[in-house]
C-alpha positions in Angstrom: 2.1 -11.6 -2.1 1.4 -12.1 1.5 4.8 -14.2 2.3 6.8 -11.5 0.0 5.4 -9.0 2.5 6.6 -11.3 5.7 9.5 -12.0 4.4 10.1 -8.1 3.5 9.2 -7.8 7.4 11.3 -10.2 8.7 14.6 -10.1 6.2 14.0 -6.7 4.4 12.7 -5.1 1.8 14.9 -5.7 -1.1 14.5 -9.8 0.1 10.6 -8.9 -0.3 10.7 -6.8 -3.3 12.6 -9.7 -4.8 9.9 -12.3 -4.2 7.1 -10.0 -5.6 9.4 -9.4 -8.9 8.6 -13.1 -9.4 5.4 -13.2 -8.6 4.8 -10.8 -11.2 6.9 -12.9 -14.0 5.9 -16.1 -13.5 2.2 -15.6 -12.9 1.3 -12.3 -15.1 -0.9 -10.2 -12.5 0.0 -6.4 -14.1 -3.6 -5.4 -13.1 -3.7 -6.4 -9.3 -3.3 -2.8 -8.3 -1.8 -4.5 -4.6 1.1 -5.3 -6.5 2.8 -2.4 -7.5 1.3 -0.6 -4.2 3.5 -2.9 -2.1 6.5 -2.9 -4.8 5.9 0.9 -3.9 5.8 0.6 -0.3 9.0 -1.7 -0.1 10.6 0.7 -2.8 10.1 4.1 -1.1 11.5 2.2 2.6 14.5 1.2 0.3 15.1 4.8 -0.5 13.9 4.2 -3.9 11.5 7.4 -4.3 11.6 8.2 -8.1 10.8 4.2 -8.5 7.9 4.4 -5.6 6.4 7.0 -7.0 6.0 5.5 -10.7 5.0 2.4 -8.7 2.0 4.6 -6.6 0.5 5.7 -9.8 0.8 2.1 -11.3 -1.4 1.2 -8.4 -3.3 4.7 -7.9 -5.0 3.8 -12.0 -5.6 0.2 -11.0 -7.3 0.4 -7.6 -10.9 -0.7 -7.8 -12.3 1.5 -4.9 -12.4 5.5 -3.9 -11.0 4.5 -0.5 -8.4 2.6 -2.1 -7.4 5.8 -4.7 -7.5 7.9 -2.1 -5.2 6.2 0.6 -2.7 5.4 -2.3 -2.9 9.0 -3.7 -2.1 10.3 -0.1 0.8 7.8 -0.3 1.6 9.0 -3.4 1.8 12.5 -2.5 4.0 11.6 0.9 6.6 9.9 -1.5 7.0 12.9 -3.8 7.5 15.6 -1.0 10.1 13.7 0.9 
C-alpha cells in the first residue's frame, strides 16, 4: 500500500489507484479499512466523487478507532459537498 501511494505521488493517481486494485485481488484484504480510504483519496483527486464517496464509507464501517471514523467521516462529508 505504501509504494501504491508513492507511486500515486510521483506518477499519479490513476498509476496509484492501479497498484492498490491489485493489491486488493491478489492478496484479499476487503477489511483493511486503509484500503478503500486511499482508493478514496486517489479517487476523489481523480475527480471520481460518486466513487470516493462509496469508497469513504467502505472505510468509515471498517476503521478500528473513533479518531479514525471521525477523520474519515469529515472526509467523507468534504467529498459529498464538493
Amino acid at each position: 500500500l505504501n509504494r501504491a501511494i508513492a507511486v500515486a505521488m510521483s506518477q499519479g493517481p490513476e498509476v496509484g489507484l492501479a497498484l492498490i486494485d491489485e493489491i486488493v485481488t491478489s492478496r484479499g484484504m476487503d477489511d483493511y479499512y486503509l484500503l478503500p480510504a486511499t482508493r478514496a483519496d486517489l479517487l476523489r483527486r481523480m475527480g471520481r466523487r460518486i466513487e470516493a464517496v462509496i469508497e469513504y464509507e467502505k472505510a468509515l464501517q471498517l476503521a478500528p478507532s473513533e479518531a479514525e471514523k471521525r477523520y474519515l467521516g469529515k472526509r467523507l462529508t468534504e467529498t459529498r459537498r464538493r
